[in-house]
N, CA, C and O atoms as a GROMACS GRO file, in nm:
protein
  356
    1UNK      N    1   0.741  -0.258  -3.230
    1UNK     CA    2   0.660  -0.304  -3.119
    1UNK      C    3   0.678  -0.210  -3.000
    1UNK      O    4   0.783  -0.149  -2.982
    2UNK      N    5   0.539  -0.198  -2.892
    2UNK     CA    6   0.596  -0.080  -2.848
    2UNK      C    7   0.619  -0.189  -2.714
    2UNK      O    8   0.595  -0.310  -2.708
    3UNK      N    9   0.686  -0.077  -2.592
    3UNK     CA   10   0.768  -0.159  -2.448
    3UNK      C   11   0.585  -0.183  -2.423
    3UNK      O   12   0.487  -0.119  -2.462
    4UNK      N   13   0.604  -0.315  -2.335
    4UNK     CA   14   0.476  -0.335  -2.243
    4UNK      C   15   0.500  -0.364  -2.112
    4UNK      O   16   0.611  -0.404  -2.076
    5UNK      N   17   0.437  -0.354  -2.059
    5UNK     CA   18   0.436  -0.363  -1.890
    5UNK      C   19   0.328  -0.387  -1.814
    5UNK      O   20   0.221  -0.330  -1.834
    6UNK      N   21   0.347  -0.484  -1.712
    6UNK     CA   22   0.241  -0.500  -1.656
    6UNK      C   23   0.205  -0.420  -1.526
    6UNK      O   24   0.293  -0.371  -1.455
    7UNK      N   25   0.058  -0.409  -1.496
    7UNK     CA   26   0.034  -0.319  -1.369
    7UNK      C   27  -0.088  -0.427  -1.274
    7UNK      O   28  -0.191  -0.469  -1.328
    8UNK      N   29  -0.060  -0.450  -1.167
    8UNK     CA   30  -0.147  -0.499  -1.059
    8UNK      C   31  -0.180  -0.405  -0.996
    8UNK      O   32  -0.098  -0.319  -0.961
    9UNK      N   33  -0.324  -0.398  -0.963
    9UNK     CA   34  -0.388  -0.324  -0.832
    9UNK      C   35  -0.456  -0.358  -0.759
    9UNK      O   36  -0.546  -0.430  -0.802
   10UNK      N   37  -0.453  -0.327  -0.609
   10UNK     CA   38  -0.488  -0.426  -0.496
   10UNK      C   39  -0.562  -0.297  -0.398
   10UNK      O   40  -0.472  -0.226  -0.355
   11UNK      N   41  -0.643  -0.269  -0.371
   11UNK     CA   42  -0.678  -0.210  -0.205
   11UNK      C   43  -0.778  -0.276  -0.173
   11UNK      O   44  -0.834  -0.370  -0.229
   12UNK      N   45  -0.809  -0.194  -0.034
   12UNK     CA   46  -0.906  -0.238   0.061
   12UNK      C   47  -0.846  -0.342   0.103
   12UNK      O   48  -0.901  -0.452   0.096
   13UNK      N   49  -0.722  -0.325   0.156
   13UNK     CA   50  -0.643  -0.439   0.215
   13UNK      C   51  -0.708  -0.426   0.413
   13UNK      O   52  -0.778  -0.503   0.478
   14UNK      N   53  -0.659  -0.324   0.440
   14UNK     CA   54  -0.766  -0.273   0.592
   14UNK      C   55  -0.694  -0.370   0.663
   14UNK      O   56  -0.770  -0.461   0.698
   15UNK      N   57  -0.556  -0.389   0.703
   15UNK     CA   58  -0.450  -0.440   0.753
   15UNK      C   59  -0.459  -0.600   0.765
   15UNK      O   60  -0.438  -0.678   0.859
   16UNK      N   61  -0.509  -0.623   0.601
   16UNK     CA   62  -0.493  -0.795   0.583
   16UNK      C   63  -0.423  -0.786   0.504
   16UNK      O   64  -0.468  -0.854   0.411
   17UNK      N   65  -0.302  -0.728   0.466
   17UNK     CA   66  -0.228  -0.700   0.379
   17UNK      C   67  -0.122  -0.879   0.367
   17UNK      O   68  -0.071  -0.908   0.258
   18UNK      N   69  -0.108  -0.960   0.469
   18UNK     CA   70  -0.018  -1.079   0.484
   18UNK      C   71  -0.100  -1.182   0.420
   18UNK      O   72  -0.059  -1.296   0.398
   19UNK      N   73  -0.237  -1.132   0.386
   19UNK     CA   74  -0.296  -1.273   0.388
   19UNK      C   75  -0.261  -1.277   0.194
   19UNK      O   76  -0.294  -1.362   0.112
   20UNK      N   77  -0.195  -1.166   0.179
   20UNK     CA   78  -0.220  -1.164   0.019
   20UNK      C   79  -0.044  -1.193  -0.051
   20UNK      O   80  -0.013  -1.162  -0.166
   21UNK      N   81   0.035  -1.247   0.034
   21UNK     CA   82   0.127  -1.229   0.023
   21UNK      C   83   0.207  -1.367  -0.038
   21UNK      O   84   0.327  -1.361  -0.065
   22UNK      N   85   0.130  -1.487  -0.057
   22UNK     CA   86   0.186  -1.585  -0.131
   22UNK      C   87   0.102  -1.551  -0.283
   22UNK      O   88   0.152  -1.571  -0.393
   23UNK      N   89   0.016  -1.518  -0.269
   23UNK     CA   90  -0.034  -1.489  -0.461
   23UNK      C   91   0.034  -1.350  -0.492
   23UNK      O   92   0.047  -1.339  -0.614
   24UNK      N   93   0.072  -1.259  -0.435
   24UNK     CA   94   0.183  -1.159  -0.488
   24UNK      C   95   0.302  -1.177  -0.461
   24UNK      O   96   0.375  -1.086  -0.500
   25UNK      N   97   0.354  -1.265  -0.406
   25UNK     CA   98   0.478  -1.280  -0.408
   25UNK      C   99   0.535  -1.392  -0.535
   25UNK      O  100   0.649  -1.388  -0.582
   26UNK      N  101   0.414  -1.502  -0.581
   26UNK     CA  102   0.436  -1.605  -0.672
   26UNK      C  103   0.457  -1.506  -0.846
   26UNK      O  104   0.491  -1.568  -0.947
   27UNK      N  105   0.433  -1.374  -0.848
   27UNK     CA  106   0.416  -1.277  -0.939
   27UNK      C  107   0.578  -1.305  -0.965
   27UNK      O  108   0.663  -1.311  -0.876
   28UNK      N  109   0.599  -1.320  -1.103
   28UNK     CA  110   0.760  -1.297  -1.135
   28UNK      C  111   0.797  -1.183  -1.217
   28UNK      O  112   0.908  -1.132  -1.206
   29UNK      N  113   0.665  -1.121  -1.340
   29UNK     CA  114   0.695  -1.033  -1.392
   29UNK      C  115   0.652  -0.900  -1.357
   29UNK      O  116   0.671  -0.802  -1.429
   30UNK      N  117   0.580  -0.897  -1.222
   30UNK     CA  118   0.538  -0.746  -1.212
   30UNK      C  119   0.603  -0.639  -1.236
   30UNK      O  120   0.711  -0.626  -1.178
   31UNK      N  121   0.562  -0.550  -1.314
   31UNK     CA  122   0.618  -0.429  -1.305
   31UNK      C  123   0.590  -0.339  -1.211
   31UNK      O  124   0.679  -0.292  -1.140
   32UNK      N  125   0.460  -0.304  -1.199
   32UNK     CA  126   0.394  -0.221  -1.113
   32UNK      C  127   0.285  -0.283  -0.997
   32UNK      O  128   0.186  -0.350  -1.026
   33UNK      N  129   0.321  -0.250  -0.878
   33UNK     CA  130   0.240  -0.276  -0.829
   33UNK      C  131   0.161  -0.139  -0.729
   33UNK      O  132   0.228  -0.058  -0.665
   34UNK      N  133  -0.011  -0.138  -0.736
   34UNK     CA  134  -0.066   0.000  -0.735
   34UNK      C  135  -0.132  -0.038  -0.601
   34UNK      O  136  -0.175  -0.153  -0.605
   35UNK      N  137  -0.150   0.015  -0.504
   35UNK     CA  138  -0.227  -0.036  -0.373
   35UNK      C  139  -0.289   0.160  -0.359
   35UNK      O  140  -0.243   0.270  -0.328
   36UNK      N  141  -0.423   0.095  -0.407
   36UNK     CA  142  -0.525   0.220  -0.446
   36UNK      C  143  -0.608   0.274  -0.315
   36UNK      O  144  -0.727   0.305  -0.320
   37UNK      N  145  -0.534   0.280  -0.207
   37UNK     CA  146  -0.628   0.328  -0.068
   37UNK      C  147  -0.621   0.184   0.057
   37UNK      O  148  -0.591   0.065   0.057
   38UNK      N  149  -0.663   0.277   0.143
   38UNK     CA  150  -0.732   0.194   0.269
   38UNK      C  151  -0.660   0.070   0.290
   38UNK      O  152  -0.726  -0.032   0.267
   39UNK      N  153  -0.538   0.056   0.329
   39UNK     CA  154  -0.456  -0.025   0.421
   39UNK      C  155  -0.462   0.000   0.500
   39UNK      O  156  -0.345   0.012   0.538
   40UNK      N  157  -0.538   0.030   0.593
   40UNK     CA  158  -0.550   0.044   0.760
   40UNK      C  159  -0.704   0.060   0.786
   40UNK      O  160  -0.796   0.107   0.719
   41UNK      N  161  -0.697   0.019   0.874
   41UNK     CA  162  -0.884   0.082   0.943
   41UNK      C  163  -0.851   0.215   1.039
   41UNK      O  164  -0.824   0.242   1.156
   42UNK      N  165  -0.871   0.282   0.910
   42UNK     CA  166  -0.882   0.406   0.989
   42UNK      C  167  -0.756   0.477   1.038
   42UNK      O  168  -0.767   0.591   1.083
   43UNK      N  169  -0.630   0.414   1.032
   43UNK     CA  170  -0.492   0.449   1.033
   43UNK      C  171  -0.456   0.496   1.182
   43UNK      O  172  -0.336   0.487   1.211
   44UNK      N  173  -0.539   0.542   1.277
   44UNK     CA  174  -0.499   0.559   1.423
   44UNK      C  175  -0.491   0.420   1.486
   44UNK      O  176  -0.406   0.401   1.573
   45UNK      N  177  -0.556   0.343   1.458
   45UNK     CA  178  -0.551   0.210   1.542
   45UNK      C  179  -0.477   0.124   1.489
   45UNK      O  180  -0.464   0.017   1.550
   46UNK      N  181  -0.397   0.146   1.344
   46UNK     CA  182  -0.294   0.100   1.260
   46UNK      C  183  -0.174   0.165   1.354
   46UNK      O  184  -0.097   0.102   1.426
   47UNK      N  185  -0.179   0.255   1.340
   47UNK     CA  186  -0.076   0.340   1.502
   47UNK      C  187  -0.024   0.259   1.559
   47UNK      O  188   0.083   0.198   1.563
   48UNK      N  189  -0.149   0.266   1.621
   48UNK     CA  190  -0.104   0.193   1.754
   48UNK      C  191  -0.110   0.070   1.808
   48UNK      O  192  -0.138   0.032   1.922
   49UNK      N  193  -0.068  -0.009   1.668
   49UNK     CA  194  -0.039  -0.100   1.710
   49UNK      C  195   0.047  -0.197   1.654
   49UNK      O  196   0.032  -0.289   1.574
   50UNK      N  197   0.183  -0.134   1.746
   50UNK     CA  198   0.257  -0.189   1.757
   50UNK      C  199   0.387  -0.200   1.624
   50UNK      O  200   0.450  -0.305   1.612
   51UNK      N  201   0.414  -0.077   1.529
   51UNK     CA  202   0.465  -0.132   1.478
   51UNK      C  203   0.381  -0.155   1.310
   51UNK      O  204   0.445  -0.162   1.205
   52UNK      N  205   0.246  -0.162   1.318
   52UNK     CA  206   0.212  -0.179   1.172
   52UNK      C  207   0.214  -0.087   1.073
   52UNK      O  208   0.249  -0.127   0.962
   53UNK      N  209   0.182   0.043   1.087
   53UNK     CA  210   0.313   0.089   0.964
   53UNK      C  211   0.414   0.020   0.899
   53UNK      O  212   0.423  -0.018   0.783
   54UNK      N  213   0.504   0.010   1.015
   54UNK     CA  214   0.613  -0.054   0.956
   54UNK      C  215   0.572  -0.176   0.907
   54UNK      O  216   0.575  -0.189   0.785
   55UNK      N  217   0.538  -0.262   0.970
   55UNK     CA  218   0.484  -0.435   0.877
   55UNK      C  219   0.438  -0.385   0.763
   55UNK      O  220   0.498  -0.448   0.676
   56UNK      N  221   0.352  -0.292   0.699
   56UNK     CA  222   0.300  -0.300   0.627
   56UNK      C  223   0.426  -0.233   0.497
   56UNK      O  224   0.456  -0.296   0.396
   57UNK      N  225   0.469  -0.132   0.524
   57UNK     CA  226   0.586  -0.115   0.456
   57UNK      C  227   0.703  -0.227   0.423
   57UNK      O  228   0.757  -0.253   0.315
   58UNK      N  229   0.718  -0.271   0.522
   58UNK     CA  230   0.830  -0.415   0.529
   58UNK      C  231   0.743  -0.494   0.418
   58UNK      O  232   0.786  -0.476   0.304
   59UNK      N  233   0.669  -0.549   0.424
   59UNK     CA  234   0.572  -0.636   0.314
   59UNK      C  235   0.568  -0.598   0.198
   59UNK      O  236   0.594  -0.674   0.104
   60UNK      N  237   0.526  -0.444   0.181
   60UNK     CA  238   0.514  -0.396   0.064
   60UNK      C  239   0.639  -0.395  -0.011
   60UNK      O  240   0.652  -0.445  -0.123
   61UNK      N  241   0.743  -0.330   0.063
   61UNK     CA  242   0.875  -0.388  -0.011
   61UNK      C  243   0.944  -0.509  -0.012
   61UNK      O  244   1.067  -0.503  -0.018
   62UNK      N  245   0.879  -0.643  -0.006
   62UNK     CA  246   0.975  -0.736   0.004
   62UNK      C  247   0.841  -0.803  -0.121
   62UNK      O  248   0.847  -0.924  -0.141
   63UNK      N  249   0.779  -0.758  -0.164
   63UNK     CA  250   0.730  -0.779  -0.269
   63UNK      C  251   0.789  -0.790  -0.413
   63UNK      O  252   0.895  -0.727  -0.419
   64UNK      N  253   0.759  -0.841  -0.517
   64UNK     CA  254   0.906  -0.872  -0.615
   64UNK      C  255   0.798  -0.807  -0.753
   64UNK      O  256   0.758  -0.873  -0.848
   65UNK      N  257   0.769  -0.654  -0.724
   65UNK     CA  258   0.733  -0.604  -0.846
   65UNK      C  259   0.871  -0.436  -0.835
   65UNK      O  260   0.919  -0.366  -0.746
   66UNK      N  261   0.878  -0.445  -0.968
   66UNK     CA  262   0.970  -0.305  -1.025
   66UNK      C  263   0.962  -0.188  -0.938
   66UNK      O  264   1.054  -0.142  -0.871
   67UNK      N  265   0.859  -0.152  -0.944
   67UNK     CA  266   0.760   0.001  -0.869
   67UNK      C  267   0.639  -0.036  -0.787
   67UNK      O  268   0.545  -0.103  -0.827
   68UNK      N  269   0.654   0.017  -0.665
   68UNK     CA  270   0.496   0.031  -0.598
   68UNK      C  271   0.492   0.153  -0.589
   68UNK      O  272   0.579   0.240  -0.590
   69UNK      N  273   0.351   0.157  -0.576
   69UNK     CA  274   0.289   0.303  -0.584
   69UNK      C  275   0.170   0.279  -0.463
   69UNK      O  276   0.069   0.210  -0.475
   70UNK      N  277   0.208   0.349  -0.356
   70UNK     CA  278   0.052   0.387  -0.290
   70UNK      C  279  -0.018   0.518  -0.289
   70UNK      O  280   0.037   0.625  -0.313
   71UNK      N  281  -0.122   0.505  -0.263
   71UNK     CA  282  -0.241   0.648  -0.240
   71UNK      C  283  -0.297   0.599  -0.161
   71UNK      O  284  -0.348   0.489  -0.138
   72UNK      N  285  -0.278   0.753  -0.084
   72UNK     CA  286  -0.394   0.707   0.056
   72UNK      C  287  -0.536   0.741   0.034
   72UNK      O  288  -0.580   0.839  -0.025
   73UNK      N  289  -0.620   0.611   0.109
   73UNK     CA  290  -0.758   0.617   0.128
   73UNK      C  291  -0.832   0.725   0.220
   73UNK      O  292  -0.792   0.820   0.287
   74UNK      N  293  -0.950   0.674   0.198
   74UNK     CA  294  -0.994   0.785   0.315
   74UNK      C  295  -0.980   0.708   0.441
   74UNK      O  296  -1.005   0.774   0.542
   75UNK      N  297  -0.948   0.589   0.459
   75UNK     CA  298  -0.893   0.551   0.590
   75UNK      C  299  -0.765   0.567   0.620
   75UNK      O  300  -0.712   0.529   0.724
   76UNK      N  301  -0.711   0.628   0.524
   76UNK     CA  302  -0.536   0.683   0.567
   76UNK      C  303  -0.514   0.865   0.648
   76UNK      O  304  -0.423   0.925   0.705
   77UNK      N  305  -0.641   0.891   0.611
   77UNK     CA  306  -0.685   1.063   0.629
   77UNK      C  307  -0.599   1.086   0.775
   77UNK      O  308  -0.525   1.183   0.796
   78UNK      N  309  -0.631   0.954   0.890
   78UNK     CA  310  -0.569   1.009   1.027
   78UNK      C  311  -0.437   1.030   1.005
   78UNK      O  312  -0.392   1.110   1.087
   79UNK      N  313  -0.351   0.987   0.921
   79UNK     CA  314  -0.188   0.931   0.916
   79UNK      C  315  -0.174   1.070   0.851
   79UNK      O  316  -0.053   1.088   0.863
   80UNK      N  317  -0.218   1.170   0.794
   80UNK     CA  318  -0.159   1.293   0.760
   80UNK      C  319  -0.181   1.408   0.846
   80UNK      O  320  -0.293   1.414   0.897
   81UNK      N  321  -0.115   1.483   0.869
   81UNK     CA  322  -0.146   1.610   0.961
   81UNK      C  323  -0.210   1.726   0.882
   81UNK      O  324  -0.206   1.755   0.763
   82UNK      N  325  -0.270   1.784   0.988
   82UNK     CA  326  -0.344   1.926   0.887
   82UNK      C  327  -0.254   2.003   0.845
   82UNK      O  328  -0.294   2.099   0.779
   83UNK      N  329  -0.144   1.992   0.862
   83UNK     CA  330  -0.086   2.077   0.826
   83UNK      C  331  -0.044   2.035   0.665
   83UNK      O  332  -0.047   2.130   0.586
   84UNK      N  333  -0.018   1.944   0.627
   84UNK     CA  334   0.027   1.839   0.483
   84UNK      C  335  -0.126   1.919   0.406
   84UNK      O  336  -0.129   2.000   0.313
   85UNK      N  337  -0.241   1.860   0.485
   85UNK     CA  338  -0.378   1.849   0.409
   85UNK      C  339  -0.358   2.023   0.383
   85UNK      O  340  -0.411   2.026   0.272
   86UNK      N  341  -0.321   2.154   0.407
   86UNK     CA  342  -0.328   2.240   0.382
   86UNK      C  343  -0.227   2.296   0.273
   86UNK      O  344  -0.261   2.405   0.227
   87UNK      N  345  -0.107   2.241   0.222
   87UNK     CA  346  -0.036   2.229   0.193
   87UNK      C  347  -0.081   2.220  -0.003
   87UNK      O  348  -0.097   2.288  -0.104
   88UNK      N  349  -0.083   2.096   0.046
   88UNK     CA  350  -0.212   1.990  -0.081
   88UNK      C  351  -0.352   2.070  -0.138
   88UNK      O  352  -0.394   2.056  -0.252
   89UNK      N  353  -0.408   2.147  -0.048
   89UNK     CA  354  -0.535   2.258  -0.129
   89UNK      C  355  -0.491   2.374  -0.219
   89UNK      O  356  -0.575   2.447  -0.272
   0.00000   0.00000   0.00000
């Protein structure tokens, strides 16, 4: 038999990321959890305010799957510098 594992994927959260947090947290066997883009609107006004980066990280890890994995959206584009994006071509 081969190993199995499970994978959840969630985006277009766009900093409602709390409201999803009693149906992923009731998850007991996750293995993976995949958050495929766009947790922020637009990621400058995620900035600045106040701290949500961090909430959103704090959340993401107090989540009870094995592995998370994010990729940024094209609303994450502000949160990298040109200098990364040149890096990456």
């Amino acid at each position: 038999m081969k190993n199995q594992f499970t994978i959840y994927c969630i985006s277009d959260t766009h900093q409602r990321h709390r409201e999803l947090t009693e149906k992923l947290s009731s998850i007991v066997n996750g293995d993976i959890l995949l958050h495929a883009g766009d947790f922020t609107n637009y990621g400058g006004t995620f900035r600045s305010q106040g701290g949500g980066i961090d909430d959103f990280n704090m959340w993401l890890g107090s989540l009870p799957f094995k592995h998370k994995l994010l990729i940024f959206g094209n609303h994450e584009r502000v949160l990298i510098d040109d200098d990364d994006l040149e890096r990456v071509k």
